[in-house]
RODO-2510 file (C-alpha; in nm, 4 decimals, decimal comma):
residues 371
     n   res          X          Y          Z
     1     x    -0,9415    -3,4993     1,2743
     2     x    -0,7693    -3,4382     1,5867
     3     x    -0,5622    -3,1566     1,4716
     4     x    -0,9014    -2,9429     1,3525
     5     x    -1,0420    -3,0358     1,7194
     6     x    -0,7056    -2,8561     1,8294
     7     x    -0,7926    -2,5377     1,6527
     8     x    -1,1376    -2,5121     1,7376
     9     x    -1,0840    -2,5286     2,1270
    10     x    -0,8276    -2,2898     2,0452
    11     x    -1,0475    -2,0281     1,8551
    12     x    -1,3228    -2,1108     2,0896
    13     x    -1,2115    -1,9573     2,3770
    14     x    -1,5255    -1,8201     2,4893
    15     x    -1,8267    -2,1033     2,3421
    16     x    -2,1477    -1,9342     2,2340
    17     x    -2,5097    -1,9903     2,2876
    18     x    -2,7288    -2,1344     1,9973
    19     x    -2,8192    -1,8699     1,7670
    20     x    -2,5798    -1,6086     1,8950
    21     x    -2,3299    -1,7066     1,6189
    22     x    -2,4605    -1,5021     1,3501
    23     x    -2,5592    -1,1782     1,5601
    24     x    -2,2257    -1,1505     1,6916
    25     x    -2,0535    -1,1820     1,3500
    26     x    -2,2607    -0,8898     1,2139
    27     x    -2,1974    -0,7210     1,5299
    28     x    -1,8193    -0,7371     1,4571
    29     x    -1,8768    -0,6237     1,1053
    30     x    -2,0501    -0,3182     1,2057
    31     x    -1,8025    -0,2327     1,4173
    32     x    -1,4809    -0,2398     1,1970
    33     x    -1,7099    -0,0779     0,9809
    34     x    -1,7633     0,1960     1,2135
    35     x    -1,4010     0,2092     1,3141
    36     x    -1,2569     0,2293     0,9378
    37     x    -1,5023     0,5033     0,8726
    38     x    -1,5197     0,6979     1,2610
    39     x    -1,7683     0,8587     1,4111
    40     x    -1,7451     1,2572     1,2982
    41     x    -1,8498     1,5036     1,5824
    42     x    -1,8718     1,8566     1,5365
    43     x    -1,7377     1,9799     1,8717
    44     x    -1,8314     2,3280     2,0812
    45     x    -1,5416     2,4870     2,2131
    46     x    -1,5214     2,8978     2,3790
    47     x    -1,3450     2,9947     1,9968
    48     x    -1,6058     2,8174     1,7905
    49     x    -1,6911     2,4600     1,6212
    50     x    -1,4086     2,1985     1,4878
    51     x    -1,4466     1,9078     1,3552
    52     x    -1,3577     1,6183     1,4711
    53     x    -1,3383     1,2054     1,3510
    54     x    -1,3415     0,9423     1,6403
    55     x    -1,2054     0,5978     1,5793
    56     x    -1,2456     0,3915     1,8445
    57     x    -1,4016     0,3912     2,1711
    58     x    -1,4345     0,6376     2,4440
    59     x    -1,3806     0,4062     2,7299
    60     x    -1,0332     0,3286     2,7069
    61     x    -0,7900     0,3347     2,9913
    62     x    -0,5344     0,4562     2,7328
    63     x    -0,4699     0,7812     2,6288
    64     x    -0,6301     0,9120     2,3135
    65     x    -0,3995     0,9428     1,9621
    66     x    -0,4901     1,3026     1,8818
    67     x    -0,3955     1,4383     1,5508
    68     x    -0,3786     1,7522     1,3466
    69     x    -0,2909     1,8287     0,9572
    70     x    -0,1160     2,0768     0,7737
    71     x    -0,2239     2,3519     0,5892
    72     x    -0,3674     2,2303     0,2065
    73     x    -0,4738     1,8701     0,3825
    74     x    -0,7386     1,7912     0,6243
    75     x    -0,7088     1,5367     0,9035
    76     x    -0,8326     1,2278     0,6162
    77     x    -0,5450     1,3117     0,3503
    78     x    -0,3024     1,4073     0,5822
    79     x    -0,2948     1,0575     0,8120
    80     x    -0,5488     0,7925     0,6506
    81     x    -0,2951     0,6530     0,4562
    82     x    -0,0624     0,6508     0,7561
    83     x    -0,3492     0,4969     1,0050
    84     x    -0,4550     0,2422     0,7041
    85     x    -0,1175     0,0737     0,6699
    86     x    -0,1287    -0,2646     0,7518
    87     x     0,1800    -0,2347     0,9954
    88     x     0,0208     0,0493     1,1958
    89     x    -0,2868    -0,1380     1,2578
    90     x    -0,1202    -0,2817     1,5360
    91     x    -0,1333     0,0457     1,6880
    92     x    -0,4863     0,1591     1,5840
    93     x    -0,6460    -0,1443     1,7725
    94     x    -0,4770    -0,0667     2,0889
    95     x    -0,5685     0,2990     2,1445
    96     x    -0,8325     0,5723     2,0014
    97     x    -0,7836     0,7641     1,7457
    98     x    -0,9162     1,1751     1,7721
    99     x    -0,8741     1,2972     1,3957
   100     x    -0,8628     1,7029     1,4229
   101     x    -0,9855     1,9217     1,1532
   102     x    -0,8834     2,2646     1,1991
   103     x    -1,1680     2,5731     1,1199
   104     x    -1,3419     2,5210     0,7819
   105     x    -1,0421     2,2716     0,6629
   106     x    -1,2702     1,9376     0,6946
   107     x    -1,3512     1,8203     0,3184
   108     x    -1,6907     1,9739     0,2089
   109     x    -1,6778     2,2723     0,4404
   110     x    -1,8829     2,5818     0,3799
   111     x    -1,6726     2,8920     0,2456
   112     x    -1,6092     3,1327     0,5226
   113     x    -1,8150     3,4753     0,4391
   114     x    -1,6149     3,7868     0,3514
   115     x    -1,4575     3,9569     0,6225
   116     x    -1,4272     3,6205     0,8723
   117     x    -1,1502     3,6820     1,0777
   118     x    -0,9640     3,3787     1,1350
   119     x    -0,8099     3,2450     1,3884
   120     x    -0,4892     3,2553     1,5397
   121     x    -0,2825     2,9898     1,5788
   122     x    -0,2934     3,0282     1,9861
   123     x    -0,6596     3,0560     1,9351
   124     x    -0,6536     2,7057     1,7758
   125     x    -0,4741     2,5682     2,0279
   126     x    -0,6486     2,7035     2,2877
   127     x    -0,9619     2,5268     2,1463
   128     x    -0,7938     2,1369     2,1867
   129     x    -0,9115     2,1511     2,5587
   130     x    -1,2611     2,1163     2,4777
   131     x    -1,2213     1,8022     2,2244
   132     x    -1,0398     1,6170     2,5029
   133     x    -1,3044     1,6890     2,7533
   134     x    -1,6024     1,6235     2,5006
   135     x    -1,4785     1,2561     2,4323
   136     x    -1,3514     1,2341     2,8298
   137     x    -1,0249     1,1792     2,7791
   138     x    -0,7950     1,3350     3,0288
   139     x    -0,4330     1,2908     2,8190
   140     x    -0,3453     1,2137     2,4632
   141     x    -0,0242     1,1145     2,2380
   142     x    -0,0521     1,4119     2,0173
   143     x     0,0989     1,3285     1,6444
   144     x     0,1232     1,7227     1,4329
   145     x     0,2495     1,8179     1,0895
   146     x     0,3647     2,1249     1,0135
   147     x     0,0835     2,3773     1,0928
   148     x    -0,0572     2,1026     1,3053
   149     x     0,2807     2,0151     1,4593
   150     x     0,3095     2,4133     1,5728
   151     x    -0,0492     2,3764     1,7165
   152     x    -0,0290     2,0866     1,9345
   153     x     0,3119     2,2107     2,0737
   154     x     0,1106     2,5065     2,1725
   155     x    -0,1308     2,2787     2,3340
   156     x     0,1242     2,0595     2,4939
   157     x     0,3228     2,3334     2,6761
   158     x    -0,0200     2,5514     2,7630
   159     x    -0,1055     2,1807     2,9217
   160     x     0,1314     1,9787     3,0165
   161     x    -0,0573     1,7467     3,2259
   162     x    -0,2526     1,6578     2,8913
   163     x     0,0094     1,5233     2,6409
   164     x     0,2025     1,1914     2,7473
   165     x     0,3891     1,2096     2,4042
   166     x     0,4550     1,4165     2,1335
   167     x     0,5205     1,3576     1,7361
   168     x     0,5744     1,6656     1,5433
   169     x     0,6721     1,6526     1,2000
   170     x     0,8422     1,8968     1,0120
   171     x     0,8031     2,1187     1,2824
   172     x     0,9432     2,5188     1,2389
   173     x     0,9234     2,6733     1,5662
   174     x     0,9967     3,0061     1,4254
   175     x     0,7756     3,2812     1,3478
   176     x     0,7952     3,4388     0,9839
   177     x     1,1195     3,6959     0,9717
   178     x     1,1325     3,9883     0,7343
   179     x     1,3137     3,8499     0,4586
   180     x     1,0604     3,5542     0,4936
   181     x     0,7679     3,8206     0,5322
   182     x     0,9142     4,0100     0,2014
   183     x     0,9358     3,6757     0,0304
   184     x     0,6162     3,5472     0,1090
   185     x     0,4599     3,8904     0,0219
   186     x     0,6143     3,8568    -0,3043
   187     x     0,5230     3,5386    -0,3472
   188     x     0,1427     3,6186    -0,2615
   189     x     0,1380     3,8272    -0,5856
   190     x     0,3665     3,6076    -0,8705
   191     x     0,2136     3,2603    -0,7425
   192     x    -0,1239     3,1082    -0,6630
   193     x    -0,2363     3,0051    -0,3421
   194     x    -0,2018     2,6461    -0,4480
   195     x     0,1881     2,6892    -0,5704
   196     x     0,2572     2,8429    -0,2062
   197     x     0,1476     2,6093    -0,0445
   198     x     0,2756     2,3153    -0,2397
   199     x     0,6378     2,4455    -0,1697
   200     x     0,4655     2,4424     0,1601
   201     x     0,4340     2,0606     0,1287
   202     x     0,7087     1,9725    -0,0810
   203     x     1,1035     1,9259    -0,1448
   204     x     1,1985     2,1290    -0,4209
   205     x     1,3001     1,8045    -0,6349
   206     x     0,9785     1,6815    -0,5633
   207     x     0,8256     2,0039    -0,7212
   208     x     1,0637     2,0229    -1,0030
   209     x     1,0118     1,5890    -1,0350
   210     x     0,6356     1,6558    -1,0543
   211     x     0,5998     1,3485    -0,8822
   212     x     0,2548     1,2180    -0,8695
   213     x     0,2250     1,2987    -0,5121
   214     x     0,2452     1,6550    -0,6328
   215     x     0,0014     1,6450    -0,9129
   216     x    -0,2650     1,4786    -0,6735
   217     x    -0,2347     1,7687    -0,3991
   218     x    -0,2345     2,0438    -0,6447
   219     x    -0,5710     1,8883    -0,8126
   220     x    -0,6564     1,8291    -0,4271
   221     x    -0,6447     2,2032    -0,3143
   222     x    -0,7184     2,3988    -0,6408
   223     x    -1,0033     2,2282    -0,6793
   224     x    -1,1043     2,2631    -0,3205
   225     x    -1,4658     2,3960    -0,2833
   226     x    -1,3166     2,5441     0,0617
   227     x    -1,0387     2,6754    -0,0947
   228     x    -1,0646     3,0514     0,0679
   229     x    -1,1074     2,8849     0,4209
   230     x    -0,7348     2,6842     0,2899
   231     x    -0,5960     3,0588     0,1919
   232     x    -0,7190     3,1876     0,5395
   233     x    -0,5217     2,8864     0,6996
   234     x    -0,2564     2,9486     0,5690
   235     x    -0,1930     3,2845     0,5749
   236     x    -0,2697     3,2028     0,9801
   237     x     0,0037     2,9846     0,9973
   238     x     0,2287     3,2607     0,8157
   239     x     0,1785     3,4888     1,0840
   240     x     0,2630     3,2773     1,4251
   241     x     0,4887     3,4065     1,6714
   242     x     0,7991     3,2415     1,7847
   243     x     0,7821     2,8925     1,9608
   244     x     0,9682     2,9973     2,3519
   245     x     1,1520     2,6776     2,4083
   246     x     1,4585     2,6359     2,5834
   247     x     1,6079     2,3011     2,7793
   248     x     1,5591     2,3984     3,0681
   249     x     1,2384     2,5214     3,0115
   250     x     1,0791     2,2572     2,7749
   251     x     0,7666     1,9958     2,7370
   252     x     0,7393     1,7427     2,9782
   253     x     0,6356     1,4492     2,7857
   254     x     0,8802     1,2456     2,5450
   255     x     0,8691     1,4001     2,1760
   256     x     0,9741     1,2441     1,8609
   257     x     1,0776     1,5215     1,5628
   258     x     1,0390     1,4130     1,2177
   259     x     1,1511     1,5219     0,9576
   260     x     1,2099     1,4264     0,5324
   261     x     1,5488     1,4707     0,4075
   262     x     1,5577     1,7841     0,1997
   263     x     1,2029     1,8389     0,3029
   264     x     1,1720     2,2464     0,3443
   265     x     1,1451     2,2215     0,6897
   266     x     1,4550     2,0327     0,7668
   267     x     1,6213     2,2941     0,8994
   268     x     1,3923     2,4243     1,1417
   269     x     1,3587     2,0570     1,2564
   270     x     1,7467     2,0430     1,3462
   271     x     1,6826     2,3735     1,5169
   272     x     1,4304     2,2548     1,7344
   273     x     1,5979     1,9146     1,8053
   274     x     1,9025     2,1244     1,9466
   275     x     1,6562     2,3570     2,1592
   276     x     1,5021     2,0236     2,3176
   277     x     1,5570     1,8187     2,6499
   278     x     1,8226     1,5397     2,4862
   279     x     1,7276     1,2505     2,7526
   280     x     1,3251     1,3050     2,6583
   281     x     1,4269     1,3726     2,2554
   282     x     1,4183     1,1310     1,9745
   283     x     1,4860     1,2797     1,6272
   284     x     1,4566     1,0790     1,2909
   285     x     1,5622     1,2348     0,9731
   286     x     1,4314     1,0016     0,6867
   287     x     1,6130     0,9366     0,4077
   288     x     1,4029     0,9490     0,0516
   289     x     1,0833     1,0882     0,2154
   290     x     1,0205     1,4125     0,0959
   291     x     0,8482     1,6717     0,2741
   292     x     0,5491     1,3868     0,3601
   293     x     0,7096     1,1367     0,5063
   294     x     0,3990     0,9765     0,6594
   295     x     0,2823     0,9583     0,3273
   296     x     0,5816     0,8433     0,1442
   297     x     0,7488     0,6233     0,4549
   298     x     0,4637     0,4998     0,5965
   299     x     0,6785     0,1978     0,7032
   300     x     0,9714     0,4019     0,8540
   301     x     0,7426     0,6133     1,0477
   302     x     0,5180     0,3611     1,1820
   303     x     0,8434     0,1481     1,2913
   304     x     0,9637     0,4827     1,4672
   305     x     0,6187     0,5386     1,6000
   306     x     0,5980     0,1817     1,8052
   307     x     0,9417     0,2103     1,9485
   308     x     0,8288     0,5509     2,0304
   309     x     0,5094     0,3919     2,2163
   310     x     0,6953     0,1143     2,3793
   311     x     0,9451     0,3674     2,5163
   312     x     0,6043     0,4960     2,7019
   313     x     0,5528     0,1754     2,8288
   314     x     0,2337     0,1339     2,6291
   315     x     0,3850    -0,1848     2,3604
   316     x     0,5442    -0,4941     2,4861
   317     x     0,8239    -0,5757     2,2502
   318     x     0,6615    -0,8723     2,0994
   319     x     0,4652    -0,6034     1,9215
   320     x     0,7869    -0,4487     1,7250
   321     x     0,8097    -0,5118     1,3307
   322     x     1,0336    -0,4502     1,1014
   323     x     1,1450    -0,2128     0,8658
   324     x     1,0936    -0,2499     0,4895
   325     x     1,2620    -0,5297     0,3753
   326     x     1,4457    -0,3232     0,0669
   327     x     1,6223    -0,1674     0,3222
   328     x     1,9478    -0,2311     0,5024
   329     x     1,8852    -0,1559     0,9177
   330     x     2,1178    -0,1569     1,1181
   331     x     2,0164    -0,1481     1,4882
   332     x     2,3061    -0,0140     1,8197
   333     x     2,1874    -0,0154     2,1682
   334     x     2,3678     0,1394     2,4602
   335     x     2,0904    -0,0958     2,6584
   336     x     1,9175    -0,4655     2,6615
   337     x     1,6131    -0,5194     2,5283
   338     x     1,5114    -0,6160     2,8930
   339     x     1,4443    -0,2900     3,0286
   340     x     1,7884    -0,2159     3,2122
   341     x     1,8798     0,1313     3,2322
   342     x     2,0868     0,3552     2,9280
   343     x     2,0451     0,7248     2,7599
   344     x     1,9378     0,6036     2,4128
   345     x     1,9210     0,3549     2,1226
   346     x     2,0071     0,4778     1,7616
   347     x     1,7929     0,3257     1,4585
   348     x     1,9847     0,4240     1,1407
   349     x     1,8641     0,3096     0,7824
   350     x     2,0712     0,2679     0,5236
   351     x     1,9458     0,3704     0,1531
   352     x     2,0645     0,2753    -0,1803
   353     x     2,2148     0,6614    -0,2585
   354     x     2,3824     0,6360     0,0420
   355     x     2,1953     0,8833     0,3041
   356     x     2,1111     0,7748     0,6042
   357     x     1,8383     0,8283     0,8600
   358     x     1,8482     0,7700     1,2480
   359     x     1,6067     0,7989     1,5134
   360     x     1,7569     0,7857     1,9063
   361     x     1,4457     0,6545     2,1014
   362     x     1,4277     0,6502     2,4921
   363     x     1,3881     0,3494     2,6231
   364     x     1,0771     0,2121     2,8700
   365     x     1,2021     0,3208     3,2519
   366     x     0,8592     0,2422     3,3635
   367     x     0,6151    -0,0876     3,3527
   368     x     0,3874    -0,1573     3,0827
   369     x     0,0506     0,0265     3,1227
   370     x    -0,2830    -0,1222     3,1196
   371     x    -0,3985    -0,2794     2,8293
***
């Protein structure tokens, strides 16, 4: 009897008033509700409308999670299953989410009309300005794949003072060279849009494999009412221009490059990680994750992701999990856990055919921020 006393006091921090029990249940309710579905907002910006999917309030003191897909996904296949693992709520609760759907790419968009000129990849970027200011947030911790990881970099070095952070996954900084031009001409003619852009998406053993990650995203964009907007997309993302980065002339905020191993994109990734600022650079190269890895190493990514955070000063380290347990981790610090100064920590993760993975994460030289 005394012991359930115990956990009542406990529980009942905060004691209610008679018949205010039941309201504020259902008021909770709602309200995860609400959060597991977000609020969408079509948003006005000087290069036209994007959608956009708010989880979370617009109040906090905490900067905004902004993401953006890759071509053939929208912003709820890309990262839902990412967001929705169990591990990664820890993050969600803490800070709002600001889901970006680039032009016509949202699921059940109208077809563009004939003729719609598209557009450009600077344009799109140039447009991210207007969702931060619509939802009043003045910086975010921008998280991009691919076509979306090319975008926010755009963003991020057009306005500095607007990204605290950076993820980009299987970033390619590069714009298209001839022989790539030829090929993907050639390829435009022999192969459907969906085919493109699955080799777009994919390792070639997962495309050989026909795993069922593959035979979902091929049903998922052929039969895609929106499916010209898609081509339009992508034959945007085709034509970008080179990515100017340089050390000494860099982003500002810390940045975390992902990328699968023998994803098609892991070159460019090394490429990039070598152009980067090495005290502000964490790189993790997963082992067994395709070219999705927040879809097929949702566990190794989140784990990445909240050492990532806490390096910002934004997780206390009471809030760090671990790694799959089917995994071997081994874990090296040049530093203690208590905040003293070093250059980097080194997260590699052992797999059963022997690869390896590693992510160097910078550690917090700054106090927690507000909650």
């Amino acid at each position: 009897m005394t012991t359930e006393m115990q956990e009542i006091a406990i529980t009942e921090e905060k004691p209610l008033l008679t018949g205010q029990a039941d309201s504020t249940k259902d008021a909770e309710l709602a309200a995860r509700i609400l959060l597991d579905q977000g609020q969408e907002h079509s948003v006005e910006t000087p290069h036209g409308v994007l959608h956009v999917t708010l989880h979370g309030s617009r109040t906090s003191r905490r900067p905004a999670v902004l993401t953006f897909h890759d071509v053939g996904l929208d912003s709820k296949s890309c990262f839902s299953p990412l967001f929705r693992f169990e591990e990664m709520q820890e993050i969600v609760k803490h800070f709002t989410l600001i889901h970006v759907d680039a032009p016509g790419q949202e699921e059940g968009a109208a077809a563009f009309p004939t003729g719609y000129q598209y557009p450009s990849m600077d344009t799109i970027a140039e447009m991210i300005p207007a969702v931060l200011q619509f939802f009043n947030f003045k910086t975010v911790i921008g998280i991009g794949v691919g076509a979306g990881a090319y975008i926010l970099s755009k963003f991020t070095l057009a306005n500095p003072d607007s990204v605290e952070g950076l993820v980009l996954v299987n970033i390619d900084t590069n714009a298209r060279g001839w022989i790539d031009w030829a090929t993907q001409k050639l390829s435009s003619v022999t192969s459907s849009v969906t085919d493109q852009i699955l080799s777009h998406l994919f390792s070639q053993e997962e495309l050989s494999a026909n795993t069922d990650l593959v035979q979902s995203h091929r049903e998922l964009i052929s039969k895609s009412s929106n499916l010209v907007n898609i081509d339009l997309f992508w034959k945007t993302y085709n034509s970008r221009r080179d990515l100017i980065l340089e050390r000494s002339s860099t982003f500002k905020c810390p940045v975390m490059l992902v990328v699968g191993d023998q994803a098609p994109y892991e070159e460019a990734a090394v490429e990039c990680n070598s152009k980067l600022d090495p005290t502000t650079t964490s790189f993790l190269k997963m082992a067994d994750a395709g070219g999705l890895p927040q879809l097929t190493q949702p566990a190794k990514l989140t784990e990445a992701f909240k050492y990532f955070i806490q390096g910002m000063g934004y997780m206390a380290s009471s809030c760090m999990t671990r790694l799959s347990r089917s995994r071997t981790t081994s874990l090296s610090s040049s530093y203690s856990m208590d905040g003293s100064r070093s250059r980097s920590r080194t997260l590699s993760q052992g797999s059963q055919g022997g690869t390896k993975g590693h992510v160097t994460c910078i550690p917090p030289n700054k106090p927690n921020k507000p909650t």
